[in-house]
PDB file of N, CA, C and O in Angstrom:
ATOM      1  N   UNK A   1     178.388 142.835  76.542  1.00  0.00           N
ATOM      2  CA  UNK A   1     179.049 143.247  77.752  1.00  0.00           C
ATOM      3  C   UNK A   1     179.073 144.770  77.777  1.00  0.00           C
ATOM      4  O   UNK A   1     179.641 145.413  76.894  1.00  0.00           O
ATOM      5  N   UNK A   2     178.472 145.310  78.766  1.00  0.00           N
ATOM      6  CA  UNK A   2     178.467 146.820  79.123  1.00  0.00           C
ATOM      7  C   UNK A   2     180.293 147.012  79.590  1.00  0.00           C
ATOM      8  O   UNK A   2     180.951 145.982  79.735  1.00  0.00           O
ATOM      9  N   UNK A   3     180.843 148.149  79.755  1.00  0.00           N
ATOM     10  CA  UNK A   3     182.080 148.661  80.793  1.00  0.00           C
ATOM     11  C   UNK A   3     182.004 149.728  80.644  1.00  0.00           C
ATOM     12  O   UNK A   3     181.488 150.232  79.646  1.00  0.00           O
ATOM     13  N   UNK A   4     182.565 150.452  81.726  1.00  0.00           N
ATOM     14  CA  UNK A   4     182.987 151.945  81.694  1.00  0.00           C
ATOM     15  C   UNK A   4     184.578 151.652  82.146  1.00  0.00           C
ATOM     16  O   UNK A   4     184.955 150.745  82.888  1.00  0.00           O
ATOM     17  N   UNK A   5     185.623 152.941  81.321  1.00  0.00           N
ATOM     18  CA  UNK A   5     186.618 153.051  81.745  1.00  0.00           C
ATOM     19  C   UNK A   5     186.844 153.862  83.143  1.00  0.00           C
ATOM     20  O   UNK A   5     186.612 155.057  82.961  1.00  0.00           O
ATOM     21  N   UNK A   6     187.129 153.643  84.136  1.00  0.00           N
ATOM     22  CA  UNK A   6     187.102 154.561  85.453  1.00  0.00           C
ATOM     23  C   UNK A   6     188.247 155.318  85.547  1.00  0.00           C
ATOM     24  O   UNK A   6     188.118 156.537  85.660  1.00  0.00           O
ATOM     25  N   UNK A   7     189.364 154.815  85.521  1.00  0.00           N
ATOM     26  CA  UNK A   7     191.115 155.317  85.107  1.00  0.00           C
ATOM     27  C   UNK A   7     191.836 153.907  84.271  1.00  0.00           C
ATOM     28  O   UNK A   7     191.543 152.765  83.917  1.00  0.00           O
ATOM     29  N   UNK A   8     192.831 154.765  84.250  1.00  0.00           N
ATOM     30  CA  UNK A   8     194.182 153.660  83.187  1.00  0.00           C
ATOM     31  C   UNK A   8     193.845 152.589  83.750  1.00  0.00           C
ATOM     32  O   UNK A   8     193.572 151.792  82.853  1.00  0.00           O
ATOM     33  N   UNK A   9     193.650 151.913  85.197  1.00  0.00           N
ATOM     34  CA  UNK A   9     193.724 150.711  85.374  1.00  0.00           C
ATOM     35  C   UNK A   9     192.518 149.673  85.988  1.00  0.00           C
ATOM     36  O   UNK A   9     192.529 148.664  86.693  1.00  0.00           O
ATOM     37  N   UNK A  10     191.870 150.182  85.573  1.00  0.00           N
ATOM     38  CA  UNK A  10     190.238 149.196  86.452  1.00  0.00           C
ATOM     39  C   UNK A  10     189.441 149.646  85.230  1.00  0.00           C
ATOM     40  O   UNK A  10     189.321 150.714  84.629  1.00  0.00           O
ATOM     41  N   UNK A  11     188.896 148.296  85.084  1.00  0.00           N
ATOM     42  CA  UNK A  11     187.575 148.625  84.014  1.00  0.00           C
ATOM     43  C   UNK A  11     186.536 147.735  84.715  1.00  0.00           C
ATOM     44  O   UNK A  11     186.549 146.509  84.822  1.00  0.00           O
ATOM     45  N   UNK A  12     185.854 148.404  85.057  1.00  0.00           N
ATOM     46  CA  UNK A  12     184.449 148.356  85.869  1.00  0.00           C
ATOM     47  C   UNK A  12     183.595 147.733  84.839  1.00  0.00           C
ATOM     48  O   UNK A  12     183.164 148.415  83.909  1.00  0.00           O
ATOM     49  N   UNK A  13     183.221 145.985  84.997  1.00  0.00           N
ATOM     50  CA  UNK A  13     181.872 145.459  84.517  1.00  0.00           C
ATOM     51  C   UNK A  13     180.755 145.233  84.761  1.00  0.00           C
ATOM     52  O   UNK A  13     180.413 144.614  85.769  1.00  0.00           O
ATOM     53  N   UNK A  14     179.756 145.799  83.674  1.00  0.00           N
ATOM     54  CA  UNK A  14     178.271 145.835  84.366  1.00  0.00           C
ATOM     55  C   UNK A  14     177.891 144.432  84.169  1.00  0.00           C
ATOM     56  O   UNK A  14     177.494 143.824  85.163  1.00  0.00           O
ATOM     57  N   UNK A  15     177.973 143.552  82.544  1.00  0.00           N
ATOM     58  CA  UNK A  15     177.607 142.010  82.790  1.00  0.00           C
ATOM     59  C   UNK A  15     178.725 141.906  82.297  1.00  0.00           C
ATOM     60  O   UNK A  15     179.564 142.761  82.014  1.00  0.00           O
ATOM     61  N   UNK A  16     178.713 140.291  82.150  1.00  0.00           N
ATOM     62  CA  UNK A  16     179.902 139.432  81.414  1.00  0.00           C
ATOM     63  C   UNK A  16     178.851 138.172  80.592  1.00  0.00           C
ATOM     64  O   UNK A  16     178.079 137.414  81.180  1.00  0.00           O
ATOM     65  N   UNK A  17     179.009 138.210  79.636  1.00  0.00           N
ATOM     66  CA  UNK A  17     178.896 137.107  78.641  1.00  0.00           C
ATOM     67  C   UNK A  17     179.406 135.956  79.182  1.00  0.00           C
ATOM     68  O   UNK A  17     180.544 136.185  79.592  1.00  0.00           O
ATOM     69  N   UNK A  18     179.054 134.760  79.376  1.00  0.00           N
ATOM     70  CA  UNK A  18     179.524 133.292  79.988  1.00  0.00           C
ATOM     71  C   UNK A  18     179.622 132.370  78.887  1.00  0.00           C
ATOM     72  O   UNK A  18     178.715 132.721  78.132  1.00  0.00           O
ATOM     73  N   UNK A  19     180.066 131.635  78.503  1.00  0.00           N
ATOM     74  CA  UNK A  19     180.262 130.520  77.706  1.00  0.00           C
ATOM     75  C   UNK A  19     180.914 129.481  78.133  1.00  0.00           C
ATOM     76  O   UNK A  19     181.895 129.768  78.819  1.00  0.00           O
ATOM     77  N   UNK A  20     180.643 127.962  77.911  1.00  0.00           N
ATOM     78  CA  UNK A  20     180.835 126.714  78.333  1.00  0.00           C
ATOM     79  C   UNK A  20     181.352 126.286  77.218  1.00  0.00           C
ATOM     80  O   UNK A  20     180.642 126.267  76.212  1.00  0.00           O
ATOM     81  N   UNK A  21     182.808 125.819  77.164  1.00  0.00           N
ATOM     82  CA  UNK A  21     183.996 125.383  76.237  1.00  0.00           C
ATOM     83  C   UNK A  21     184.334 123.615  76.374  1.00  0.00           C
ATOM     84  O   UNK A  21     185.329 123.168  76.943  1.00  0.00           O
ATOM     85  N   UNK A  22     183.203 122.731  75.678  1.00  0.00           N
ATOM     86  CA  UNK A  22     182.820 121.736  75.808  1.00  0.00           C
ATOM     87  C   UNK A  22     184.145 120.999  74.151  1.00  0.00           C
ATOM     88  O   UNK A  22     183.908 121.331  72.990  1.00  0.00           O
ATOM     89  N   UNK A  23     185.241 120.157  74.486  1.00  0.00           N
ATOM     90  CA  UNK A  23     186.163 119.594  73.808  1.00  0.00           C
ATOM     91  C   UNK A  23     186.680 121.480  72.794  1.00  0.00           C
ATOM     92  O   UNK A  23     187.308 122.408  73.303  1.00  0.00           O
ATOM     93  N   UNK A  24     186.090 121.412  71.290  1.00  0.00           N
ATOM     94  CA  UNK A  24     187.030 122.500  70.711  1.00  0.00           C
ATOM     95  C   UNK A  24     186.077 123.360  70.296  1.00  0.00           C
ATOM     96  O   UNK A  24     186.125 123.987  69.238  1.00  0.00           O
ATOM     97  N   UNK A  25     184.914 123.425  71.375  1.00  0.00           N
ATOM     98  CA  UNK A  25     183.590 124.375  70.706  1.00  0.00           C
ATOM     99  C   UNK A  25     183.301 124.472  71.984  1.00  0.00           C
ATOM    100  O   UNK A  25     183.558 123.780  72.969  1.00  0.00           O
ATOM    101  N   UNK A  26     182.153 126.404  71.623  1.00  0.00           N
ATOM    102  CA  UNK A  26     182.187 126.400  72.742  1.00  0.00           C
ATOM    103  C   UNK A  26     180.514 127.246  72.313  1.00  0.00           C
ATOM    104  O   UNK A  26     180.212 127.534  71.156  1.00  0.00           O
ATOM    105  N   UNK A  27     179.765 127.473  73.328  1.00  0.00           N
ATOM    106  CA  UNK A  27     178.150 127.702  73.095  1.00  0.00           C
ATOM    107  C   UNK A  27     177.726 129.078  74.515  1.00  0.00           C
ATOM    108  O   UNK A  27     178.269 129.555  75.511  1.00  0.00           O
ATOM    109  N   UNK A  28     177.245 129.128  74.229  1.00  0.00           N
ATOM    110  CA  UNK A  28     176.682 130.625  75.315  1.00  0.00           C
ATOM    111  C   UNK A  28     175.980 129.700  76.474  1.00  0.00           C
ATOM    112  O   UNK A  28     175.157 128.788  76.398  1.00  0.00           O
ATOM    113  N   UNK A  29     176.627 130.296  77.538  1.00  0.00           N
ATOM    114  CA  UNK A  29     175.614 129.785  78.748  1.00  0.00           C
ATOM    115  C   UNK A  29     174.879 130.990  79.403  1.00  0.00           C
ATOM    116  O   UNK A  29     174.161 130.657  80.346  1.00  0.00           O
ATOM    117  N   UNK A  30     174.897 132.060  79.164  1.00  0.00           N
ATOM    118  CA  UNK A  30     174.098 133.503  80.192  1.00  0.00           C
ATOM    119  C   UNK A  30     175.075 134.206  80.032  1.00  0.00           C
ATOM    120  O   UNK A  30     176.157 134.035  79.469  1.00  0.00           O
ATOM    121  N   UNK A  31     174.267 135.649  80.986  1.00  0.00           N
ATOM    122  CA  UNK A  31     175.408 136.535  81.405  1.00  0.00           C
ATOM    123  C   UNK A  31     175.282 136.476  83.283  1.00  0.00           C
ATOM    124  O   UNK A  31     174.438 136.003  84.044  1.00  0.00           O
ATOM    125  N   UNK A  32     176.588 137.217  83.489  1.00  0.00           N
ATOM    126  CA  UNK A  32     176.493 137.080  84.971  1.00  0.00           C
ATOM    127  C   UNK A  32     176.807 138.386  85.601  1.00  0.00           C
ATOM    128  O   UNK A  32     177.937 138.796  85.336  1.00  0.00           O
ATOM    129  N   UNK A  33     176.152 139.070  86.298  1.00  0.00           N
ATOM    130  CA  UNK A  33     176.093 140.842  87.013  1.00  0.00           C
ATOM    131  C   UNK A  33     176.611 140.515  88.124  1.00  0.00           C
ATOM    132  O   UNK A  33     176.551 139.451  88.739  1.00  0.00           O
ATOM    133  N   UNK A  34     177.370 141.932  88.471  1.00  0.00           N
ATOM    134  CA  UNK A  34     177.899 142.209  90.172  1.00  0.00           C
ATOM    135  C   UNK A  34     177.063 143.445  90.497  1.00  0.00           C
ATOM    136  O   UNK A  34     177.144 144.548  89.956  1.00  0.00           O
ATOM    137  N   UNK A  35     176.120 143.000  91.628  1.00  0.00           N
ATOM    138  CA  UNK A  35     175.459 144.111  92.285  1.00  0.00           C
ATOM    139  C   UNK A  35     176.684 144.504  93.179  1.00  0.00           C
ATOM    140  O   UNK A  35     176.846 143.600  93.998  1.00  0.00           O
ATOM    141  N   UNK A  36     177.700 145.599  93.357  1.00  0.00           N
ATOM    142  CA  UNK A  36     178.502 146.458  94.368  1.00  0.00           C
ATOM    143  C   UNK A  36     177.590 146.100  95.691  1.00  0.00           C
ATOM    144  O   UNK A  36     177.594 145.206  96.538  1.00  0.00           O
ATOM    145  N   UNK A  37     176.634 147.539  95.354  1.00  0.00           N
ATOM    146  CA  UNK A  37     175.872 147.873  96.704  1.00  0.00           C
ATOM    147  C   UNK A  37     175.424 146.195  97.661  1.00  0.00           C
ATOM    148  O   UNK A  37     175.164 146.229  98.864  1.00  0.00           O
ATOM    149  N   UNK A  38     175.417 145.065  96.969  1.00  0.00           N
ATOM    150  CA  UNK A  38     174.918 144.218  97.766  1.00  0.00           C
ATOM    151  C   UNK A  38     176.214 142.986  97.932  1.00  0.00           C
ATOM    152  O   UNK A  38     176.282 142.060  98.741  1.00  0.00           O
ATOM    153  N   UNK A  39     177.192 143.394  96.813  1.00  0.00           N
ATOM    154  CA  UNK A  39     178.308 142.519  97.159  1.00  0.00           C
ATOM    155  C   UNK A  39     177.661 140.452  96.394  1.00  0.00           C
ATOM    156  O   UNK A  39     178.153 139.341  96.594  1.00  0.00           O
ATOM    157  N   UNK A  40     176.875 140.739  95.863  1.00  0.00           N
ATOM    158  CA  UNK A  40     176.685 139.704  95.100  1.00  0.00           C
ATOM    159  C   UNK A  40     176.267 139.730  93.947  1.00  0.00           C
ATOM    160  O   UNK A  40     175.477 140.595  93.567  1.00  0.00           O
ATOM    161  N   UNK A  41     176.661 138.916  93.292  1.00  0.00           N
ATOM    162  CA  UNK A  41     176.157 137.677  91.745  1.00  0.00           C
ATOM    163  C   UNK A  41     174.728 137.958  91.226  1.00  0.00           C
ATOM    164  O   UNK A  41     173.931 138.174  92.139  1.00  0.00           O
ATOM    165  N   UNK A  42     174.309 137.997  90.205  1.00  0.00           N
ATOM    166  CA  UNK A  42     172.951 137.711  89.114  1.00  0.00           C
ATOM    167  C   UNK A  42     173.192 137.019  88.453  1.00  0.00           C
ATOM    168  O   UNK A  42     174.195 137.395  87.846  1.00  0.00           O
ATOM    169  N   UNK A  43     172.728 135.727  87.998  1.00  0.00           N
ATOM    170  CA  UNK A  43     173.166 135.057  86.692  1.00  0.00           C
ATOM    171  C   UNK A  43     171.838 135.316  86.014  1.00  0.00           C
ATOM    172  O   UNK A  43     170.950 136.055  86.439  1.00  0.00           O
ATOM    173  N   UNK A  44     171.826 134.532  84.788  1.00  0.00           N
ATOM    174  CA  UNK A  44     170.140 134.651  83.427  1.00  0.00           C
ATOM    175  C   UNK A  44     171.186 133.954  82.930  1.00  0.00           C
ATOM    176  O   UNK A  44     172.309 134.375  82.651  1.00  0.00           O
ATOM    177  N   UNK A  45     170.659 132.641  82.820  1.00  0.00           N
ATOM    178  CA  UNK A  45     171.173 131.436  81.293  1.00  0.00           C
ATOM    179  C   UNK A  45     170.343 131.842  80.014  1.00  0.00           C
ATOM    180  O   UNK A  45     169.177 132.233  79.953  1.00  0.00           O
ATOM    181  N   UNK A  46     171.498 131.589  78.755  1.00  0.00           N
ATOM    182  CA  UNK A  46     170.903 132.218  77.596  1.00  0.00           C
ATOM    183  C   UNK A  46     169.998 131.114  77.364  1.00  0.00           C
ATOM    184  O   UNK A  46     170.360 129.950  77.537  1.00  0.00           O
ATOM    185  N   UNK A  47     169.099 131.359  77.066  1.00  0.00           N
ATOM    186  CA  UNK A  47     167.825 130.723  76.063  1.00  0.00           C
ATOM    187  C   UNK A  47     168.005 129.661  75.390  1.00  0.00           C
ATOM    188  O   UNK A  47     167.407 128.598  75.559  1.00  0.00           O
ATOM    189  N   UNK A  48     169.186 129.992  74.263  1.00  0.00           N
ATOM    190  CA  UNK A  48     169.479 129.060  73.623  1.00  0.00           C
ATOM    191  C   UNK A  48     170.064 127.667  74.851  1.00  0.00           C
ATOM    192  O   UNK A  48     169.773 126.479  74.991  1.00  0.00           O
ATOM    193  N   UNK A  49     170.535 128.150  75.199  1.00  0.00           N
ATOM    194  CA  UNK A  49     170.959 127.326  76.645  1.00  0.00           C
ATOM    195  C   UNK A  49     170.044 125.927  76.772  1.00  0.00           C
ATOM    196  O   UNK A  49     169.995 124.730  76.489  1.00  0.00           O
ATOM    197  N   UNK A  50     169.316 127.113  77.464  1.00  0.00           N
ATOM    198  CA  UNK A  50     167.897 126.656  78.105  1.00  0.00           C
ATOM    199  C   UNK A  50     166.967 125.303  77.470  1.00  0.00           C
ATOM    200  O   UNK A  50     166.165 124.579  78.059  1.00  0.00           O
ATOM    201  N   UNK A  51     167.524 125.282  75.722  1.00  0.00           N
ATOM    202  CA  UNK A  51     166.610 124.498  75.217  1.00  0.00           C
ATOM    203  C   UNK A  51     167.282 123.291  74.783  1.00  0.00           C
ATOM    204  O   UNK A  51     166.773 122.550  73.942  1.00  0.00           O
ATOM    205  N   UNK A  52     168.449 123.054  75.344  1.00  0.00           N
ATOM    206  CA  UNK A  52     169.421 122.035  75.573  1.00  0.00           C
ATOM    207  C   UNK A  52     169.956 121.530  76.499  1.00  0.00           C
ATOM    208  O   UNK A  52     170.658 120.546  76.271  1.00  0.00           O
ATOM    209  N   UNK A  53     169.824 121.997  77.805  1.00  0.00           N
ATOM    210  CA  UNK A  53     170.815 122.208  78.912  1.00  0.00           C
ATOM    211  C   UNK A  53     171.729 121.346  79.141  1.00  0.00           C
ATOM    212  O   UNK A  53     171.515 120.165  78.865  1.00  0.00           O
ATOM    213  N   UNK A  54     172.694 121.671  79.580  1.00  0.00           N
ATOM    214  CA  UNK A  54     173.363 120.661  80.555  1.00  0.00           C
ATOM    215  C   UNK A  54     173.222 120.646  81.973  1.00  0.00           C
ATOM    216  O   UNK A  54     172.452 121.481  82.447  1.00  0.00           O
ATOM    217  N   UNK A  55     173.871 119.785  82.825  1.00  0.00           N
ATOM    218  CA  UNK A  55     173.835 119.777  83.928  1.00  0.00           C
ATOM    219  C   UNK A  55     174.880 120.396  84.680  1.00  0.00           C
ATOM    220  O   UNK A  55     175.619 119.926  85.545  1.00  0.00           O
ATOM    221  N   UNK A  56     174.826 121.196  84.334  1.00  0.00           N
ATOM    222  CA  UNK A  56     176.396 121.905  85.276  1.00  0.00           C
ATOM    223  C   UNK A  56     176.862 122.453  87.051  1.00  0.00           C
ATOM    224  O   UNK A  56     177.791 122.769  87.793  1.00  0.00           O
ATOM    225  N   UNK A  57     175.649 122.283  86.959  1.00  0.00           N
ATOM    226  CA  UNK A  57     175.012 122.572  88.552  1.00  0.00           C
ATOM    227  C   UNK A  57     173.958 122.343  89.033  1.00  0.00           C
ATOM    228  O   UNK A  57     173.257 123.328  89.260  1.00  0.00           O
ATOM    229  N   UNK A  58     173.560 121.351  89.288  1.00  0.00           N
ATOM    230  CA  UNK A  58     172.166 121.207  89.107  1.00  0.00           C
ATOM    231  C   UNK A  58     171.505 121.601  90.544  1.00  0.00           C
ATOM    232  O   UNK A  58     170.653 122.481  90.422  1.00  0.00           O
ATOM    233  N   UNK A  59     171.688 121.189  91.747  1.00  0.00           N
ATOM    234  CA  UNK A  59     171.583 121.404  93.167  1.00  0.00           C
ATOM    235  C   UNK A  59     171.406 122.863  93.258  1.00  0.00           C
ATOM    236  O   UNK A  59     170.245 123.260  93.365  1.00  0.00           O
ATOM    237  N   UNK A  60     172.825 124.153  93.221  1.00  0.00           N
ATOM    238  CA  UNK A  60     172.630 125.480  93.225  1.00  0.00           C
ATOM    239  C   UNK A  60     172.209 125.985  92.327  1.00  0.00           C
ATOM    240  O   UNK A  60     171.652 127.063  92.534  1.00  0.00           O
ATOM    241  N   UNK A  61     172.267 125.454  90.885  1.00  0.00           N
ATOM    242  CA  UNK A  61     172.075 126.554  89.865  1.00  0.00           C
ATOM    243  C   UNK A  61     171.484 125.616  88.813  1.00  0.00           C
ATOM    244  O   UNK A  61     172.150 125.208  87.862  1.00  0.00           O
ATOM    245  N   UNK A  62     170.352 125.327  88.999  1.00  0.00           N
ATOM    246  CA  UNK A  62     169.751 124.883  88.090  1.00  0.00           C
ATOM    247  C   UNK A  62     169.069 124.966  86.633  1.00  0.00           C
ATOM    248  O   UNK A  62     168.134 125.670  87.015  1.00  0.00           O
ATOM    249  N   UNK A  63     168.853 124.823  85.492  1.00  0.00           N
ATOM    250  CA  UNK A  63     168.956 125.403  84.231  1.00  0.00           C
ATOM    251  C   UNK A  63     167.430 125.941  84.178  1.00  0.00           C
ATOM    252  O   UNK A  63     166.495 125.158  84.013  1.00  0.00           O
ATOM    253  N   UNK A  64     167.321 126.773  84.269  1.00  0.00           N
ATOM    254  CA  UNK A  64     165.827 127.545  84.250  1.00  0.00           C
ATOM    255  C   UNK A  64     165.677 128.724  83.850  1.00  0.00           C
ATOM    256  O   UNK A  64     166.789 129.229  83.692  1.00  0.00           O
ATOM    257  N   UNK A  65     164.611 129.634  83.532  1.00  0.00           N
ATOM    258  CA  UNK A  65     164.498 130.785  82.773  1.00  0.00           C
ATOM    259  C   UNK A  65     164.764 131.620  83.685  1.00  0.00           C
ATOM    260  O   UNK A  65     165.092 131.023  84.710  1.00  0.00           O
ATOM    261  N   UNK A  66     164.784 133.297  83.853  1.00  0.00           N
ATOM    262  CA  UNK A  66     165.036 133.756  84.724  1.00  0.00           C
ATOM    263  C   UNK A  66     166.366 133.784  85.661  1.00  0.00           C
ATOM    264  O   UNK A  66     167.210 132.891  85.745  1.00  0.00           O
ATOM    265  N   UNK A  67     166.338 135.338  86.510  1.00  0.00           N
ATOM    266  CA  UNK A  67     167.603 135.775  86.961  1.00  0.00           C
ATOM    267  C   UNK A  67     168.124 135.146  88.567  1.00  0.00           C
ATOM    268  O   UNK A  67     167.616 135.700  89.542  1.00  0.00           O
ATOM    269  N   UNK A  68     169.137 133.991  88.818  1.00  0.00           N
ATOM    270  CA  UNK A  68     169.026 133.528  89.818  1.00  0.00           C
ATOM    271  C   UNK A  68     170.333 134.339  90.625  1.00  0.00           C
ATOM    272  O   UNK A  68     171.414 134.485  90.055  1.00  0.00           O
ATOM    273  N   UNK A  69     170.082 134.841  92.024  1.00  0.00           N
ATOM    274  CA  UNK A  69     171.022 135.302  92.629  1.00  0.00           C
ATOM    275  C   UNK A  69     171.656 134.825  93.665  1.00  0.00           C
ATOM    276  O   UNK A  69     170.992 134.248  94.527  1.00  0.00           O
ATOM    277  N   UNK A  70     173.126 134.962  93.820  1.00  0.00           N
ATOM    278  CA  UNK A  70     174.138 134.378  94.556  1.00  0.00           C
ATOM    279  C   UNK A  70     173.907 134.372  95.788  1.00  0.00           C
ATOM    280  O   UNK A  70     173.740 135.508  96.232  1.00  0.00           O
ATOM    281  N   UNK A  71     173.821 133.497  96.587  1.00  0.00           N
ATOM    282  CA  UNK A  71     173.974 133.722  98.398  1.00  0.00           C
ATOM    283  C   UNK A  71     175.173 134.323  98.504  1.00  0.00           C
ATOM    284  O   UNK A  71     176.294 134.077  98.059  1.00  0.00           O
ATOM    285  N   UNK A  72     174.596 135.366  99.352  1.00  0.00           N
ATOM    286  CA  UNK A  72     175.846 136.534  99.641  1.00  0.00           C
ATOM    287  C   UNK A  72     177.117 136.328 100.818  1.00  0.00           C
ATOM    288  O   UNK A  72     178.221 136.874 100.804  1.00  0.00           O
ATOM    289  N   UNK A  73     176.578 135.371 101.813  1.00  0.00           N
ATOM    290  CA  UNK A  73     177.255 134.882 102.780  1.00  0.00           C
ATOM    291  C   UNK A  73     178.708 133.986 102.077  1.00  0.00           C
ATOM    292  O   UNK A  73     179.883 134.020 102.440  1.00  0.00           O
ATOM    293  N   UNK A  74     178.101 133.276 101.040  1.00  0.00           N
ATOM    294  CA  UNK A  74     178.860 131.999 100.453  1.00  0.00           C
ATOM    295  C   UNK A  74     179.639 132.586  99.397  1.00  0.00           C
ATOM    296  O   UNK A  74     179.189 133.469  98.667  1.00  0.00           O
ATOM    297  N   UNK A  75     181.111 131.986  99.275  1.00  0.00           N
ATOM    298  CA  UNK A  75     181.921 132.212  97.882  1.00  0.00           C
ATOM    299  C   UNK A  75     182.186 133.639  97.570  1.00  0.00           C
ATOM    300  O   UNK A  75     182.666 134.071  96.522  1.00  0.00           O
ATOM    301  N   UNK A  76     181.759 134.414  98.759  1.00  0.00           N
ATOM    302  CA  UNK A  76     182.481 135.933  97.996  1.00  0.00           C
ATOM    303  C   UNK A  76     181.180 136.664  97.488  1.00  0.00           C
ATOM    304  O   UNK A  76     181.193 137.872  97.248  1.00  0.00           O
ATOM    305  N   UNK A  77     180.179 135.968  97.352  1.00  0.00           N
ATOM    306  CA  UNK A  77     178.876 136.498  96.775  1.00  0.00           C
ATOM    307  C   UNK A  77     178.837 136.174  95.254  1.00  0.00           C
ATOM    308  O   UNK A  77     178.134 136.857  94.509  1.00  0.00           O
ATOM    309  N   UNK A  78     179.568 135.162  94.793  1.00  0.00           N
ATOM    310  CA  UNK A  78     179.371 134.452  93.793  1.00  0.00           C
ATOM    311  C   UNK A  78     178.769 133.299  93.642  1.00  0.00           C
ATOM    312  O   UNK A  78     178.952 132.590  94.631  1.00  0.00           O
ATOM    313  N   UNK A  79     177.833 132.575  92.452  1.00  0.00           N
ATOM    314  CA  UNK A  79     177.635 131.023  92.555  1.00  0.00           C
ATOM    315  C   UNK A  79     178.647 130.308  92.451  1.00  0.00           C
ATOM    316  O   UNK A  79     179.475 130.444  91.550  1.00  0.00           O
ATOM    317  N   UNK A  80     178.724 129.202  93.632  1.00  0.00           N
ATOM    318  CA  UNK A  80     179.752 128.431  93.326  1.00  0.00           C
ATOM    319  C   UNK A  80     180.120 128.375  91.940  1.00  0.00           C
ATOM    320  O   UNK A  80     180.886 129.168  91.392  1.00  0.00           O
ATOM    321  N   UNK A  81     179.646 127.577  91.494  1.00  0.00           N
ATOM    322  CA  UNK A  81     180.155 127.366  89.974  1.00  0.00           C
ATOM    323  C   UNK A  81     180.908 128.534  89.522  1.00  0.00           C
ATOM    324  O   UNK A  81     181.764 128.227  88.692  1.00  0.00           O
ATOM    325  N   UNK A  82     180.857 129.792  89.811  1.00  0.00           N
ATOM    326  CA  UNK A  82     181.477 130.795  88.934  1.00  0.00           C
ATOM    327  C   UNK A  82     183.023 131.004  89.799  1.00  0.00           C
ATOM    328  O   UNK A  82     184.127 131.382  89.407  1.00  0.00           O
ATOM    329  N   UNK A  83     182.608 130.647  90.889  1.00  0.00           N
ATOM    330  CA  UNK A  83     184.113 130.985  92.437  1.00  0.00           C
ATOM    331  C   UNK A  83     185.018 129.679  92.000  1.00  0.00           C
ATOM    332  O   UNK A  83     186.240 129.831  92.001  1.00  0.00           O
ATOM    333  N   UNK A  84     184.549 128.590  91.683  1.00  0.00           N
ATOM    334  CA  UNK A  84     185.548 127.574  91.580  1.00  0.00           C
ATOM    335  C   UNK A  84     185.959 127.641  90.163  1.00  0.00           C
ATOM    336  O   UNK A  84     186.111 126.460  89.848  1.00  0.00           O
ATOM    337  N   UNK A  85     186.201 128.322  89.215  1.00  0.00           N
ATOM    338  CA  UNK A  85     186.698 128.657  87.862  1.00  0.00           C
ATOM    339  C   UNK A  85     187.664 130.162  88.315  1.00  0.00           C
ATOM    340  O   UNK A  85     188.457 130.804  87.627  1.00  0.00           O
ATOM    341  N   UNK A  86     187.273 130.342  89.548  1.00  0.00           N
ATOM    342  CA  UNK A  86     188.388 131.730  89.524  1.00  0.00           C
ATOM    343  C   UNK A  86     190.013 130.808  89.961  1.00  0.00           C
ATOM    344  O   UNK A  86     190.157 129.640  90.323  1.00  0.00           O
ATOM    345  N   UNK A  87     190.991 131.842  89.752  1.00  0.00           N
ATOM    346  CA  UNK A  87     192.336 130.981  90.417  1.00  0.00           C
ATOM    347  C   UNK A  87     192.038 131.025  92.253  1.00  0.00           C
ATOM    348  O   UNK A  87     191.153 131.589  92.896  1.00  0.00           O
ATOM    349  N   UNK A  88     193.048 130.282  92.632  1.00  0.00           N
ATOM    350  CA  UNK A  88     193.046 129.919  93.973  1.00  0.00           C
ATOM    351  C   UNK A  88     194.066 131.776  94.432  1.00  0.00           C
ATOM    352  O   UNK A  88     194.956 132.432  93.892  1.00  0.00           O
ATOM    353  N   UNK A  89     193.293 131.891  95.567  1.00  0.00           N
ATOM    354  CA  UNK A  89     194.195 133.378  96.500  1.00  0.00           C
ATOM    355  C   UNK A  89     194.053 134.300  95.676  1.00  0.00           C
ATOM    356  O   UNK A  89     194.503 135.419  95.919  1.00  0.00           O
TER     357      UNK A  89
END
């Protein structure tokens, strides 16, 4: 995970590390970027991922190599999957 401190209270992230917390273990799923300037999402599933997958989304976000990006209209400019793990309001 990249950050810069900006002031005392916002810490600005370039990625975030993702992980999927399956019963009392938990395994790397990607990292996930906020483009500002475009107001949306990048995901890249880790590799290791990749050579196991699950199905966690299969319709929007399907388990494949490479960087898939958020429809910007939808969810805030997040993939679902990442908007419905935030709290509600």
């Amino acid at each position: 995970m990249t950050a810069k401190r900006r002031n005392k209270s916002f810490l600005q992230i370039g990625a975030l590390g993702v992980e999927i917390a399956i019963g009392d273990r938990s395994r790397p799923l990607g990292r996930l970027a906020w483009r500002k300037d475009e107001r949306r999402a990048y995901f890249e599933f880790d590799r290791g991922f990749l050579g196991a997958p699950l199905p966690i989304s299969p319709f929007r976000l399907p388990a494949k190599a490479g960087v898939t990006s958020a429809r910007a209209q939808t969810f805030e400019g997040l993939h679902g999957l990442f908007n419905d793990s935030l709290p509600d309001g």
